[in-house]
Structures are given as C-alpha cells and as structure tokens.
Residue frames as a rotation matrix with the C-alpha (Angstrom) as fourth column:
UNK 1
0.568 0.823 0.000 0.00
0.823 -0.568 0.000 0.00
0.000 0.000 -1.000 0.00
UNK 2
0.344 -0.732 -0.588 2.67
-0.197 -0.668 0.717 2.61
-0.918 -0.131 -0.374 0.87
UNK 3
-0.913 -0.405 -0.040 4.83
0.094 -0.305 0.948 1.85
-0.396 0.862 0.317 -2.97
UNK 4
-0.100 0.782 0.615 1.35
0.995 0.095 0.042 2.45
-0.025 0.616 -0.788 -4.29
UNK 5
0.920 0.319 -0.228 1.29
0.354 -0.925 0.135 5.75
-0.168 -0.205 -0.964 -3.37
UNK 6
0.800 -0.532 0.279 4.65
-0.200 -0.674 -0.711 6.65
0.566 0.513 -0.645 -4.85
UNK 7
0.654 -0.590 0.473 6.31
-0.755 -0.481 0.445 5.81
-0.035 -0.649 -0.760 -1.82
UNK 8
-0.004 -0.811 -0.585 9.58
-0.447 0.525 -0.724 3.60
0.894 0.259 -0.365 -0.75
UNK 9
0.879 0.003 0.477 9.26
-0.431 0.430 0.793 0.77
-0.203 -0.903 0.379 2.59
UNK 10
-0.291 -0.917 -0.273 11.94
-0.470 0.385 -0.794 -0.94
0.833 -0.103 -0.543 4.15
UNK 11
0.922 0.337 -0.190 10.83
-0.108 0.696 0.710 -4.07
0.372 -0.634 0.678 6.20
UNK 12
-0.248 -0.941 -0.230 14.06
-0.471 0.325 -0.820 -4.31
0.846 -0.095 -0.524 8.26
UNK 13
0.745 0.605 -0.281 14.25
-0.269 0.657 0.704 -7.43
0.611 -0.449 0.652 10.40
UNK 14
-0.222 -0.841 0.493 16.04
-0.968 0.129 -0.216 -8.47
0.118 -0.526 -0.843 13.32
UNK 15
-0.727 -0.238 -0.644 16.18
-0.309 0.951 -0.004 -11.78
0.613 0.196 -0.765 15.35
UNK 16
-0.388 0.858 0.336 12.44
-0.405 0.169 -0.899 -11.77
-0.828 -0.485 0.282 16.85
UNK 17
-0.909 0.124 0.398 10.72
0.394 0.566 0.724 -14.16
-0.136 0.815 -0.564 15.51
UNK 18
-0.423 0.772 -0.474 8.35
-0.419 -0.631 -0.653 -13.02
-0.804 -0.078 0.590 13.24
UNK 19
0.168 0.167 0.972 6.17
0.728 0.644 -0.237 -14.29
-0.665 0.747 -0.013 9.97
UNK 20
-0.591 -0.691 -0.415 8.43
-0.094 -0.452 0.887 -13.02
-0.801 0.564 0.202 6.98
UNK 21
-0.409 0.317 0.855 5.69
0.873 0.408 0.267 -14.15
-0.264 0.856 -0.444 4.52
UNK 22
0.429 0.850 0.304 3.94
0.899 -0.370 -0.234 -11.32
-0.086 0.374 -0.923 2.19
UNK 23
0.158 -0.161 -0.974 6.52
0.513 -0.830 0.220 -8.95
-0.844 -0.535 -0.049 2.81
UNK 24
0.781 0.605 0.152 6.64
0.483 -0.433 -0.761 -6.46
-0.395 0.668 -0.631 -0.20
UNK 25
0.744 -0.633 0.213 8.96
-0.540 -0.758 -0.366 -4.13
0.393 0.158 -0.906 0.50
UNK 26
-0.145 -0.976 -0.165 12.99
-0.183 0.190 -0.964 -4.76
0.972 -0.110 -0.207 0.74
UNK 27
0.943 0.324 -0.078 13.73
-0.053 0.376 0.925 -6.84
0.329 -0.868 0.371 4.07
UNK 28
0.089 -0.878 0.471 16.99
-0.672 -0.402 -0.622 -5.93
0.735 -0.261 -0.625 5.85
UNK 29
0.812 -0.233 -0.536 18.33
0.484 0.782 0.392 -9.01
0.328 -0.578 0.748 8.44
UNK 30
0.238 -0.957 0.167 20.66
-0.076 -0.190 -0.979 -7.38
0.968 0.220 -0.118 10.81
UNK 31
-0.546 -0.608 -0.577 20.61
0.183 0.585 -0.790 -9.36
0.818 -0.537 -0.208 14.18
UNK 32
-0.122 0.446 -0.887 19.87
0.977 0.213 -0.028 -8.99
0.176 -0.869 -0.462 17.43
UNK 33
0.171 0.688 0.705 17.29
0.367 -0.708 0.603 -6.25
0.914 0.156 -0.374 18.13
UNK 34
0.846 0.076 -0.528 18.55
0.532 -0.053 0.845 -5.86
0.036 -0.996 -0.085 21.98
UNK 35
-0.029 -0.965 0.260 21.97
1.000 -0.030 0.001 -5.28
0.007 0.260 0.966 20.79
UNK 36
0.419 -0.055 -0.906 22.97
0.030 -0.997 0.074 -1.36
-0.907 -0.058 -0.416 21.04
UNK 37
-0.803 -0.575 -0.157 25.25
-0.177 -0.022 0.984 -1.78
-0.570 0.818 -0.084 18.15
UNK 38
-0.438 0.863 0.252 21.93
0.898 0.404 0.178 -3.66
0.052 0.304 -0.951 15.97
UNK 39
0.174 0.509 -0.843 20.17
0.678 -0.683 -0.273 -0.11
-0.714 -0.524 -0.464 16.82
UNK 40
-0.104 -0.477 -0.873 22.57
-0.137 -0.862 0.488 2.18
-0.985 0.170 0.024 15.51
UNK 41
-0.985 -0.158 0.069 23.23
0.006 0.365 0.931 -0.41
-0.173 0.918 -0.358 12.26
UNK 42
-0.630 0.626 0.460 19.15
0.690 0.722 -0.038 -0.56
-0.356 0.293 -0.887 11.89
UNK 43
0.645 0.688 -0.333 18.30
0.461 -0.698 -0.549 2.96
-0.610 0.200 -0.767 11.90
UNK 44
-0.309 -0.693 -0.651 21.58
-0.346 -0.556 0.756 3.97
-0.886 0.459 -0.068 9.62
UNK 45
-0.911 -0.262 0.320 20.83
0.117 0.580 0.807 1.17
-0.396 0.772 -0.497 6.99
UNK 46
0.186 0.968 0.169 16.80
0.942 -0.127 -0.310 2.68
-0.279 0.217 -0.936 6.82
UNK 47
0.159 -0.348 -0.924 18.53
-0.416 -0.872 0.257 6.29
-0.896 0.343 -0.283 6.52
UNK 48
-0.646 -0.557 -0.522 20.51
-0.510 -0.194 0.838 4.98
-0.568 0.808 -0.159 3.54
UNK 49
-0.429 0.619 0.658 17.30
0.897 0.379 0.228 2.90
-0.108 0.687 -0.718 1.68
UNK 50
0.210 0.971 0.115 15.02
0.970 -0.222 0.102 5.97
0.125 0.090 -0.988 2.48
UNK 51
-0.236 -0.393 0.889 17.03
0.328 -0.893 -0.308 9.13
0.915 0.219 0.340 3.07
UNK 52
-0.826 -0.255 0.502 16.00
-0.349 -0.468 -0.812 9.70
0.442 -0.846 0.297 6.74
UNK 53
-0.792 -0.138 -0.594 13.98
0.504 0.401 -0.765 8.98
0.344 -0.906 -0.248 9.74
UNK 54
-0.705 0.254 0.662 10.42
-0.360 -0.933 -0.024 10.72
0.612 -0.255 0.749 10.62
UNK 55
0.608 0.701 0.373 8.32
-0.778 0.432 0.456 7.96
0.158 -0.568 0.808 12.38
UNK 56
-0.587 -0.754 -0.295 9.62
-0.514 0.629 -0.583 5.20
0.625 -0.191 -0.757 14.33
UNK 57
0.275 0.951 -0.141 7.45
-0.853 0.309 0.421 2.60
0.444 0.004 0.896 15.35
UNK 58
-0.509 -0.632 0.584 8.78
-0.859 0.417 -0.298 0.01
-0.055 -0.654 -0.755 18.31
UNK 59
0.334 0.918 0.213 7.03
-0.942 0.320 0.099 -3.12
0.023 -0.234 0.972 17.95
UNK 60
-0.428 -0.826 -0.367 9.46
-0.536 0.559 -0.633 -5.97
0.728 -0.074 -0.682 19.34
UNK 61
-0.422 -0.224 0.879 8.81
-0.907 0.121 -0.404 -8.18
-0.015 -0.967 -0.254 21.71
UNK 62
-0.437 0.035 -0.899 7.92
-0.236 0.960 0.152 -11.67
0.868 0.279 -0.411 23.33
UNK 63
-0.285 0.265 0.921 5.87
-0.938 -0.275 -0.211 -13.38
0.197 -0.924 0.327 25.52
UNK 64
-0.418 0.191 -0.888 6.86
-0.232 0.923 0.307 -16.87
0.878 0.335 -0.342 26.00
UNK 65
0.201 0.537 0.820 4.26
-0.780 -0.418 0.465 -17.48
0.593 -0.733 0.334 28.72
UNK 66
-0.427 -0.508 -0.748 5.61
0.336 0.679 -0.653 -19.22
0.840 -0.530 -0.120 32.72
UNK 67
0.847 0.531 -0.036 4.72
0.036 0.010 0.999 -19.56
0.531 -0.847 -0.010 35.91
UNK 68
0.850 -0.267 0.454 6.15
-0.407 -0.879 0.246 -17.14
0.334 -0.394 -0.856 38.44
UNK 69
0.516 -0.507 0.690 7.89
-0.748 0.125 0.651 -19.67
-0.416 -0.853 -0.315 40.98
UNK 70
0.476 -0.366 0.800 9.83
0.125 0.928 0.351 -21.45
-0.871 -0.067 0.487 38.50
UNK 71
0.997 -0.041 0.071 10.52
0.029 -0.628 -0.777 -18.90
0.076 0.777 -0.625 35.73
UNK 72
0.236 -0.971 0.029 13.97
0.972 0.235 -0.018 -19.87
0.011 0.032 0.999 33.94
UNK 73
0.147 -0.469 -0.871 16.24
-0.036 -0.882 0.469 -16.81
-0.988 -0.038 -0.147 34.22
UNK 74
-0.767 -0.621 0.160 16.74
0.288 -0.111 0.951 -17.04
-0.573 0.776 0.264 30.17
UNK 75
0.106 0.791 0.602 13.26
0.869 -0.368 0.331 -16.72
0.484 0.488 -0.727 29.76
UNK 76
0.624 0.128 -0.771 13.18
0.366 -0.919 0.144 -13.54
-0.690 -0.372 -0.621 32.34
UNK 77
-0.097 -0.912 -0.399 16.26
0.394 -0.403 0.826 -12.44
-0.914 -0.078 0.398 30.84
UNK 78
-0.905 -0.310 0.290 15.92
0.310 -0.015 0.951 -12.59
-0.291 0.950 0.110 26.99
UNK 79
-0.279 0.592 0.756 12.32
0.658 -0.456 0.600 -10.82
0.700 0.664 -0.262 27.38
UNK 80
0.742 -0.047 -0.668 13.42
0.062 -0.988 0.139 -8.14
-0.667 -0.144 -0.731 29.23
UNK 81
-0.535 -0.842 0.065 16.35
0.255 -0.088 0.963 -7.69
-0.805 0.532 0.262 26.51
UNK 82
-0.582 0.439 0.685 13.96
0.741 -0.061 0.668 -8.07
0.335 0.897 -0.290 23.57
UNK 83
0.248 0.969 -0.010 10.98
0.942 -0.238 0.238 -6.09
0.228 -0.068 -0.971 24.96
UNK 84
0.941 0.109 -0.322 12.48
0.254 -0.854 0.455 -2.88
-0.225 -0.509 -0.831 26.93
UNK 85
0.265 -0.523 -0.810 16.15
0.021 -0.837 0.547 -2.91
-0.964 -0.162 -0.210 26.30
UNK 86
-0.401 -0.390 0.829 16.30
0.801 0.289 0.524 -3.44
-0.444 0.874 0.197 23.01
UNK 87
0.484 0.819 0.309 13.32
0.843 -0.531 0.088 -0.47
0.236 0.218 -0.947 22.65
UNK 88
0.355 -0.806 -0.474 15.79
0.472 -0.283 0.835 1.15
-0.807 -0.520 0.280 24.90
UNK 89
-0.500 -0.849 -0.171 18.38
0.154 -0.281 0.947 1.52
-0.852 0.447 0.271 21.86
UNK 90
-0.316 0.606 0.730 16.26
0.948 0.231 0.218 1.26
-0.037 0.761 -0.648 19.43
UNK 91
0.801 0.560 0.213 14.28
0.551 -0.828 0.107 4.93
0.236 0.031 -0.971 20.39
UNK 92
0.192 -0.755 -0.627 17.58
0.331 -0.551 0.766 6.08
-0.924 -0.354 0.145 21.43
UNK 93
-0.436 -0.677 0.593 18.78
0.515 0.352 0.781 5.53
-0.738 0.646 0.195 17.70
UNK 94
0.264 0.756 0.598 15.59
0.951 -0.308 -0.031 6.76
0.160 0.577 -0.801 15.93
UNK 95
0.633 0.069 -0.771 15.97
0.704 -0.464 0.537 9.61
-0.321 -0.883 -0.342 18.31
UNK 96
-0.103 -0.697 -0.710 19.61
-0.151 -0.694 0.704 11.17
-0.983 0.180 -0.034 17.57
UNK 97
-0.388 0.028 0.921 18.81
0.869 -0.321 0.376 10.42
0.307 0.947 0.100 13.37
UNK 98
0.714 0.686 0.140 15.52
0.668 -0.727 0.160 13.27
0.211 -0.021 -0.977 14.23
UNK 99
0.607 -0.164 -0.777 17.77
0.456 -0.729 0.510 15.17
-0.651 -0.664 -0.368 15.85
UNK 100
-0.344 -0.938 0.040 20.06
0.280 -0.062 0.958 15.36
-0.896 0.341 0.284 13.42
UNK 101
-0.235 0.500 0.834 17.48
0.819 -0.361 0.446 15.95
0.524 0.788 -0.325 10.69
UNK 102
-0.948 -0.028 0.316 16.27
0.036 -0.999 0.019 19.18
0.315 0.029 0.949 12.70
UNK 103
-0.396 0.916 0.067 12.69
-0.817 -0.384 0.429 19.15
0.419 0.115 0.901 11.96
UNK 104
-0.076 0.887 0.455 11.19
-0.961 0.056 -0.270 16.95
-0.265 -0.458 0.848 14.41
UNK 105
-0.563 0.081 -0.822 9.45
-0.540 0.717 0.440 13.59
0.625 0.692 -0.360 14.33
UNK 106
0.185 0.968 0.169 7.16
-0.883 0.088 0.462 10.67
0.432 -0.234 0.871 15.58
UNK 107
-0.769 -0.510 -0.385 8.36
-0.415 0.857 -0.306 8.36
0.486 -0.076 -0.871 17.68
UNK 108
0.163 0.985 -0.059 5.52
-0.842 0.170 0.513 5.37
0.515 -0.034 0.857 18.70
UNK 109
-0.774 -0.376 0.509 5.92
-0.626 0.570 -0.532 2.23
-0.090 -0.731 -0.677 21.70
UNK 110
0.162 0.835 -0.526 3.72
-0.422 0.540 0.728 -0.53
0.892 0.104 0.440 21.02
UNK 111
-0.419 0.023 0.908 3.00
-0.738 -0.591 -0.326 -1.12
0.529 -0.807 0.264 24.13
UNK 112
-0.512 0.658 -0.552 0.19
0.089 0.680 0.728 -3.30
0.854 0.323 -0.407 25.51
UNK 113
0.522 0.795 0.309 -3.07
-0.424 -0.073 0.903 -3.37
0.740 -0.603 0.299 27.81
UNK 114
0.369 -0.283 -0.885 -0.68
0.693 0.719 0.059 -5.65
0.619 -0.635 0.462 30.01
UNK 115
-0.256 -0.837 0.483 0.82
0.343 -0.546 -0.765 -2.40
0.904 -0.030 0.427 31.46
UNK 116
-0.203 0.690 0.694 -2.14
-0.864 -0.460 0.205 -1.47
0.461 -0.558 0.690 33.37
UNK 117
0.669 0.328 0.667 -3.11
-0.642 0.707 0.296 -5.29
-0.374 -0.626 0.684 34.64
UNK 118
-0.429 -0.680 0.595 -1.16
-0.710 0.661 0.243 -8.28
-0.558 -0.318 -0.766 35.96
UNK 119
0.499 0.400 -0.769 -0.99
-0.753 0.639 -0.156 -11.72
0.429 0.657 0.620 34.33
UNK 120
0.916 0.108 0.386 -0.46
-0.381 0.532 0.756 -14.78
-0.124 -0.840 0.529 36.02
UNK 121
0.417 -0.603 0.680 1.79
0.829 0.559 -0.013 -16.70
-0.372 0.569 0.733 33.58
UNK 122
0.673 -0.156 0.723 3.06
0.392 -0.753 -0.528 -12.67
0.627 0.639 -0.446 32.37
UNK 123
0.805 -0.130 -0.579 5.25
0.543 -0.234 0.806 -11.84
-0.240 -0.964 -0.118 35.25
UNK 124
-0.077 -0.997 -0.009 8.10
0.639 -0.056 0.767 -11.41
-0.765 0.054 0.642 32.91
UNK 125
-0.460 -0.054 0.887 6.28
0.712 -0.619 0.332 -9.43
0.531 0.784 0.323 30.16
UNK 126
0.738 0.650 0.181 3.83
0.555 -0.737 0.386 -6.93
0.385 -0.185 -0.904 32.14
UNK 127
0.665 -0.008 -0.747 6.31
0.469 -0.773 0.426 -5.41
-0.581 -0.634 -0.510 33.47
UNK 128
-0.749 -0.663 -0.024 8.54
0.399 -0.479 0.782 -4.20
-0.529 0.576 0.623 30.30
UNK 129
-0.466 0.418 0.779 5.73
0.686 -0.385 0.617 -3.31
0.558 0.823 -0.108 28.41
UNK 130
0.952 0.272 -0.140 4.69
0.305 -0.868 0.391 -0.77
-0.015 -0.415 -0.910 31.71
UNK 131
0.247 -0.635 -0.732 8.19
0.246 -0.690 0.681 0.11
-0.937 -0.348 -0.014 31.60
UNK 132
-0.588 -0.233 0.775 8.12
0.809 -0.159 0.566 0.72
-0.009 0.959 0.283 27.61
UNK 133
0.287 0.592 0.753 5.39
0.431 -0.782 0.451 3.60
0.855 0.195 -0.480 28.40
UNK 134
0.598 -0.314 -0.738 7.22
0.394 -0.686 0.611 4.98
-0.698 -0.656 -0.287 31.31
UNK 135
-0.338 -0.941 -0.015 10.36
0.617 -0.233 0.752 5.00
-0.711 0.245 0.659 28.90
UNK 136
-0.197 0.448 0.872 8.05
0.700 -0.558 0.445 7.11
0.686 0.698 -0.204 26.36
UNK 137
0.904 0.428 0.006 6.70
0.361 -0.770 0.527 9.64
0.230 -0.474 -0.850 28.96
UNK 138
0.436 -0.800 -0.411 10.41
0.683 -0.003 0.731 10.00
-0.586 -0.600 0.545 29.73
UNK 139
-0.446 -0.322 0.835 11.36
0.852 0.131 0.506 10.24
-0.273 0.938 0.216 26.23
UNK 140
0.263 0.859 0.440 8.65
0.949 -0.313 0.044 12.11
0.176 0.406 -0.897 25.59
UNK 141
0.932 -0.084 -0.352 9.87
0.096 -0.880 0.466 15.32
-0.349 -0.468 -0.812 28.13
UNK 142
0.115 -0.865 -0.489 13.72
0.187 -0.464 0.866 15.03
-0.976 -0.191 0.109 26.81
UNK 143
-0.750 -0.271 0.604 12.97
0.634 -0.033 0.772 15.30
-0.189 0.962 0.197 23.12
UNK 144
0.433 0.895 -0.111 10.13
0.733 -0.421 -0.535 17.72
-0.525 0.150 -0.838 23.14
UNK 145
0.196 -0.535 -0.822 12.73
-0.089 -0.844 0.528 20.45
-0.977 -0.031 -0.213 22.46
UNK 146
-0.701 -0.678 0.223 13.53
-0.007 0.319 0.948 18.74
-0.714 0.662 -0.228 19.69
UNK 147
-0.292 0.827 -0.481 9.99
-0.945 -0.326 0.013 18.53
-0.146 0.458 0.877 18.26
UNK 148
-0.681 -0.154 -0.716 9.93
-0.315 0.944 0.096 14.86
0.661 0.291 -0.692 18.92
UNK 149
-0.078 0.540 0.838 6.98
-0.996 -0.075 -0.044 13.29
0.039 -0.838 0.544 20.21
UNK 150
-0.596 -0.418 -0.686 6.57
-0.560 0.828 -0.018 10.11
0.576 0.373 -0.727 21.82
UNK 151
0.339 0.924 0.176 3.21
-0.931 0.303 0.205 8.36
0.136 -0.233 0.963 22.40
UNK 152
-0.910 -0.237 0.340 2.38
-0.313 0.931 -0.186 4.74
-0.272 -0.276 -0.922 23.28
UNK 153
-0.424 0.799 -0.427 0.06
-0.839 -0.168 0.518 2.32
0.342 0.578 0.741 22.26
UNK 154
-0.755 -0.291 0.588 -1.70
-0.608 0.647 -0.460 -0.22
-0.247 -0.705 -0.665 24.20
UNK 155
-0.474 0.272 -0.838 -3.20
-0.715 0.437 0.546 -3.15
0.515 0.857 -0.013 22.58
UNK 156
0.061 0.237 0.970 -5.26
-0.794 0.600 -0.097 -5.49
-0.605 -0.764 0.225 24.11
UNK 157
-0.050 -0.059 0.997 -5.54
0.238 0.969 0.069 -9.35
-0.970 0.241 -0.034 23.03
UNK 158
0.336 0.263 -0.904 -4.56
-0.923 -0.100 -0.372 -9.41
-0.188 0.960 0.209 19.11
UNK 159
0.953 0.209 0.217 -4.89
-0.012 0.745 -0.667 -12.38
-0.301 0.633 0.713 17.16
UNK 160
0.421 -0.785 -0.455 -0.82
-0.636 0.102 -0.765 -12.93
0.647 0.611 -0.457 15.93
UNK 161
0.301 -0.345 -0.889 1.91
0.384 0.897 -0.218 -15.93
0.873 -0.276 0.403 16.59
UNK 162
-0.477 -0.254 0.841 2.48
-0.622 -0.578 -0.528 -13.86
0.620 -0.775 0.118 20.05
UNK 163
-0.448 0.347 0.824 -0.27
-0.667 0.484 -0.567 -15.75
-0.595 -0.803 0.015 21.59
UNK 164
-0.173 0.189 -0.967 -1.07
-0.783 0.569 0.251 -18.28
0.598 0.800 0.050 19.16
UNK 165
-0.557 -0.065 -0.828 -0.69
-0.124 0.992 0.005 -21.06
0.821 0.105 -0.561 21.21
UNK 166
-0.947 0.320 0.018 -2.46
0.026 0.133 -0.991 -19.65
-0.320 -0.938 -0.134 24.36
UNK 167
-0.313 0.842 -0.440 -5.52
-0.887 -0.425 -0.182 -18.58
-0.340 0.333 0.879 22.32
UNK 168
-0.709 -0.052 -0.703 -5.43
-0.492 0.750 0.441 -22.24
0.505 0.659 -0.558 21.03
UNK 169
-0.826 0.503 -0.256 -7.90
0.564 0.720 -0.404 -23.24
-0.019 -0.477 -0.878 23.89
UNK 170
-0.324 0.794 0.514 -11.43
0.245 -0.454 0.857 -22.51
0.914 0.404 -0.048 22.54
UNK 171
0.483 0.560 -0.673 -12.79
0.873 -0.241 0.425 -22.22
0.076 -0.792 -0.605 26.43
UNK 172
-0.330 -0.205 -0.921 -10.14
0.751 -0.649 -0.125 -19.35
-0.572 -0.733 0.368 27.12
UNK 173
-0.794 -0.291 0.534 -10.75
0.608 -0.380 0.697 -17.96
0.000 0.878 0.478 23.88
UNK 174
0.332 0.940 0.084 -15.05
0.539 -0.262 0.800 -17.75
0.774 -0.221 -0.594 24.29
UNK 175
0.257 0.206 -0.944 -14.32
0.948 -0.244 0.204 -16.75
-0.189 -0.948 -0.258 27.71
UNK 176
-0.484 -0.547 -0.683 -11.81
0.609 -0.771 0.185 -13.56
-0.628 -0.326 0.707 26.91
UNK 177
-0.750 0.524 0.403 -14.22
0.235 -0.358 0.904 -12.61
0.618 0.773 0.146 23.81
UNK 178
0.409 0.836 -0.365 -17.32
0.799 -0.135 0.586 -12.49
0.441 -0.531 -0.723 26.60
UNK 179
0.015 -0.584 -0.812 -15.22
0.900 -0.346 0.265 -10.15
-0.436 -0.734 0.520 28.11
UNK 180
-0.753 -0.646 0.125 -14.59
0.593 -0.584 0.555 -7.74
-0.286 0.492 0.823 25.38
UNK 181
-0.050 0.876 -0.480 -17.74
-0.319 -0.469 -0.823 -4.80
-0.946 0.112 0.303 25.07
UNK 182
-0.038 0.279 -0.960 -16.92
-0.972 -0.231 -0.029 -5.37
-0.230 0.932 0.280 21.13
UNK 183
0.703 0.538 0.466 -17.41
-0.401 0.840 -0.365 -9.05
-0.588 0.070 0.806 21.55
UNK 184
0.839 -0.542 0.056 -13.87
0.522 0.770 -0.366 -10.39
0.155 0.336 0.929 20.01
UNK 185
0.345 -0.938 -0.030 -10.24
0.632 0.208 0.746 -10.41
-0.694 -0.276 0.665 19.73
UNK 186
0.582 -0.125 -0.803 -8.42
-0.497 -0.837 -0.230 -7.59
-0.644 0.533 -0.550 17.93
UNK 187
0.750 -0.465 0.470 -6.94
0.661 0.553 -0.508 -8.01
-0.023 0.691 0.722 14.50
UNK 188
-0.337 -0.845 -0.415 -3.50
0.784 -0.496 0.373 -6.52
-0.521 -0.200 0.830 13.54
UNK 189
-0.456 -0.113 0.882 -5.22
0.832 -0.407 0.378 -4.38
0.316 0.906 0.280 11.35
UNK 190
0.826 0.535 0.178 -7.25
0.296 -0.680 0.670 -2.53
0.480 -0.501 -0.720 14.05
UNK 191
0.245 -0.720 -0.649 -3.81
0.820 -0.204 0.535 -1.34
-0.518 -0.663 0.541 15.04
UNK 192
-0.083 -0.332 0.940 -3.39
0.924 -0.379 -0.052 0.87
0.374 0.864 0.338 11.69
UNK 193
0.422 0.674 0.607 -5.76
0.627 -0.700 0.341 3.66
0.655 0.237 -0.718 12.05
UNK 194
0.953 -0.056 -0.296 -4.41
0.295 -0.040 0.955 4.52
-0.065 -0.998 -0.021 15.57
UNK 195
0.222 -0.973 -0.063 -1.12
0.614 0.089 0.784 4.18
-0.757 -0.212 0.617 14.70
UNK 196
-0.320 -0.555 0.768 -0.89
0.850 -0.525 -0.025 6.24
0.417 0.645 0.640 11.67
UNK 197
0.867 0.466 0.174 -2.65
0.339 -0.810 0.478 9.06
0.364 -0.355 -0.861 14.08
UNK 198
0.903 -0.382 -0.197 -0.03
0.284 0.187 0.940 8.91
-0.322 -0.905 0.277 16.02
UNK 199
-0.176 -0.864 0.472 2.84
0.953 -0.029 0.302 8.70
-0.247 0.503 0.828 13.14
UNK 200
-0.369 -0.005 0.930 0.84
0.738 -0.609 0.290 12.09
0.565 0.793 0.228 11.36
UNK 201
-0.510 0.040 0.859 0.11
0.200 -0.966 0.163 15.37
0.837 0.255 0.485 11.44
UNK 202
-0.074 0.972 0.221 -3.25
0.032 -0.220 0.975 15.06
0.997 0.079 -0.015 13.28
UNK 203
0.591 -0.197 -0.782 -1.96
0.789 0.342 0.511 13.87
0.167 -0.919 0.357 16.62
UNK 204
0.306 -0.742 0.596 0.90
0.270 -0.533 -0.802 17.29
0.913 0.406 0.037 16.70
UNK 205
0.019 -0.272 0.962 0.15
-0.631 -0.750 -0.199 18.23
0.776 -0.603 -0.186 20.02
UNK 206
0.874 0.451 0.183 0.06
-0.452 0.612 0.648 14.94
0.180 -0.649 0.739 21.30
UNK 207
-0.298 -0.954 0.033 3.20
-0.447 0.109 -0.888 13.73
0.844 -0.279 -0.459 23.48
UNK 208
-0.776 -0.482 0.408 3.65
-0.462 -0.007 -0.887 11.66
0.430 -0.876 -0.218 26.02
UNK 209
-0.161 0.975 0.150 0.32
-0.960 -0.119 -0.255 10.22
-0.230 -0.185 0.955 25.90
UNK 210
-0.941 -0.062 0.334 -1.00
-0.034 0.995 0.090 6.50
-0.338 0.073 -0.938 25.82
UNK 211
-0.346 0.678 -0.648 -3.89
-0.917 -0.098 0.388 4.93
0.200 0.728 0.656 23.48
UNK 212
-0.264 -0.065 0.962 -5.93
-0.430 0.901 -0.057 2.11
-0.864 -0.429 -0.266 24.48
UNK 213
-0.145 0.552 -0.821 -6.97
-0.957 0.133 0.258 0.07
0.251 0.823 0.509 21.63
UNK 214
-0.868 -0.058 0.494 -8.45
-0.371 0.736 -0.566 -3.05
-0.331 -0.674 -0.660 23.49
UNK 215
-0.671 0.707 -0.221 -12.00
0.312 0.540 0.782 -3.36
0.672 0.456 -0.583 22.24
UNK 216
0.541 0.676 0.500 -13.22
-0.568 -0.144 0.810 -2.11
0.620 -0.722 0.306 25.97
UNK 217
0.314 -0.226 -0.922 -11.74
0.301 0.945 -0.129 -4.42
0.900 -0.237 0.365 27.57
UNK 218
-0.803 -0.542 -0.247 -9.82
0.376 -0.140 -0.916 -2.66
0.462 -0.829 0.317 30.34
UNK 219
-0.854 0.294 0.429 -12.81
-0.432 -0.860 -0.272 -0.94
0.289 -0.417 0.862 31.31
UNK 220
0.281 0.741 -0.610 -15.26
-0.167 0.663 0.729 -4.09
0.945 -0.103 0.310 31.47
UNK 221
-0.563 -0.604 0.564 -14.69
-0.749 0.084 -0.658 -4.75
0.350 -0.792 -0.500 35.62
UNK 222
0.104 0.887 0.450 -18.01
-0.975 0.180 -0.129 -6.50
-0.195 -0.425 0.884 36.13
C-alpha cells in the first residue's frame, strides 16, 4: 500500500521471531534487536534505503508465557532484553537520526493493555511493556525540544503468533471474547488507524500520551 502511493518501505528485520511471509517491501536481516550496536546499524541502513527517519514505530517483543515460581532466568532475561532494552536503543537511535534531521518527528511504543493489569503466567512481560510507556513519557519530556513526540500504544488481546498457542484453547478464547464490550479479539489491522494518528500530522500536540486500543476491555470490571 505505501509503494502504491509513490512511496519507498523498508521491512528491516532483526532476530524476533516473526512471519516473513507477504513482505513487499525490501527486508533488511541485521541481528539482534537488543543489541545497542543492531540499533545504531538498523536505523543507519533505513537512513541509507530511504534518506532519513520521521516515524519510528517500536514493535518488538515476546511473551513466552511461565509460571512465576519457577521462571527460567533465560526466559526472564531474553524478554526483558527483547521487549524494553532493546526499545531502549532502538528509540535512542531513531531519536539522535531526528535530531540530526532538525525538523522533528514521531516516535511510537507498542506497548500493551498488560501495562495497566497483571498476568499470572506474564510476570516477565507486564512489566517491560509498563516500563516501555514509562520510557516514552520519559522520552517524551527530553525530546520535546527537539519537536519529537513520543506516544504509546496499548493493545489489548490481538490475534498474531504472540499468543497463538495460548488462544489455542477454545474455552479461554469464548471466555476472553465475553469479556470484550466489542465481543472479540483484535486483528492486527485494528492497530493501523491509531497508529498512523499517532505517526501524522493530526496527533501534533500529542506527546507523552497513551492509546488504548483493546475493544473495551480494560474498562469491562463487572
């Protein structure tokens, strides 16, 4: 959709797994996404496909789901790495390109509804993905000068190979759909709309600011 409109994408992949099918646009492979070095080398090599840097769109992460009192350290470890510090360098990197271009830009944290509530088997992901929207409000106050703003988005339950295999039981499935005012599970595509607000114009004065995009969900208590 984007080379339809004249324009140039650059799918640039690291080493989260992800499904590579369908991709259109040119697909860059350049390692581990936690890495600081991987950062620098991911937002230089998108400069040199595309000439620079005006939206930047975090959307790493894992959630291989464990229970609390027995949770290997490599699983703690390697999703806090992927999830927060990799985001970490990552918005750092976006970051000083904007600066360096002058005029501003959009920087975006996919986030997730997990920030706000606990998860039993989530111990290791709720908390990077509340500390990926602290690290935006942070972000948010040291790049303002700069004309850089930096929102968050917080998804609730989408349909992708993230939770594939929990979603595989039809009871939790019915159950978390009864749950949802709009009565199902979000596709990736109900992420778009939201997110290009966020990337454009329309959103200017908006900084520092989180988006729920859950269906209702967080607000269903009953």
């Amino acid at each position: 959709e984007i080379e339809a409109l004249g324009r140039k994408a650059v799918a640039i992949q690291g080493d989260v797994a992800l499904d590579r099918d369908g991709l259109a646009a040119e697909r860059l492979d350049l390692g581990d996404g936690a890495d600081p070095a991987t950062a620098k080398d991911f937002v230089s090599r998108a400069v040199e496909a595309l000439g620079r840097v005006d939206v930047f769109v975090n959307n790493a992460g894992i959630c291989p789901f464990h229970a609390f009192l027995d949770m290997p350290v490599e699983t703690f470890e390697r999703t806090m790495k992927v999830n927060l510090h990799g985001a970490y360098f990552m918005v750092q990197a976006a970051a000083n390109q904007m600066v360096k271009q002058g005029d501003g830009g959009s920087i975006i944290a996919m986030s997730s509804i997990s920030a706000l509530v606990g998860g039993e088997y989530q111990t290791h992901y709720t908390p990077t993905k509340a500390g990926l929207h602290s690290l935006m409000q942070s972000v948010a106050i040291a790049l303002g000068k700069h004309g850089i703003r930096c929102n968050s988005l917080f998804p609730g339950t989408i349909l992708t190979d993230i939770n594939k295999e929990d979603l595989a039981d039809e009871g939790k499935r019915t159950y978390m759909e009864a749950r949802i005012p709009l009565g199902r599970l979000g596709q990736p595509d109900d992420l778009v709309g939201p997110t290009v607000f966020l990337a454009s114009d329309l959103s200017n004065y908006v900084t520092g600011a989180s988006l729920l995009v859950d269906g209702g969900a967080y607000v269903n208590l009953q």
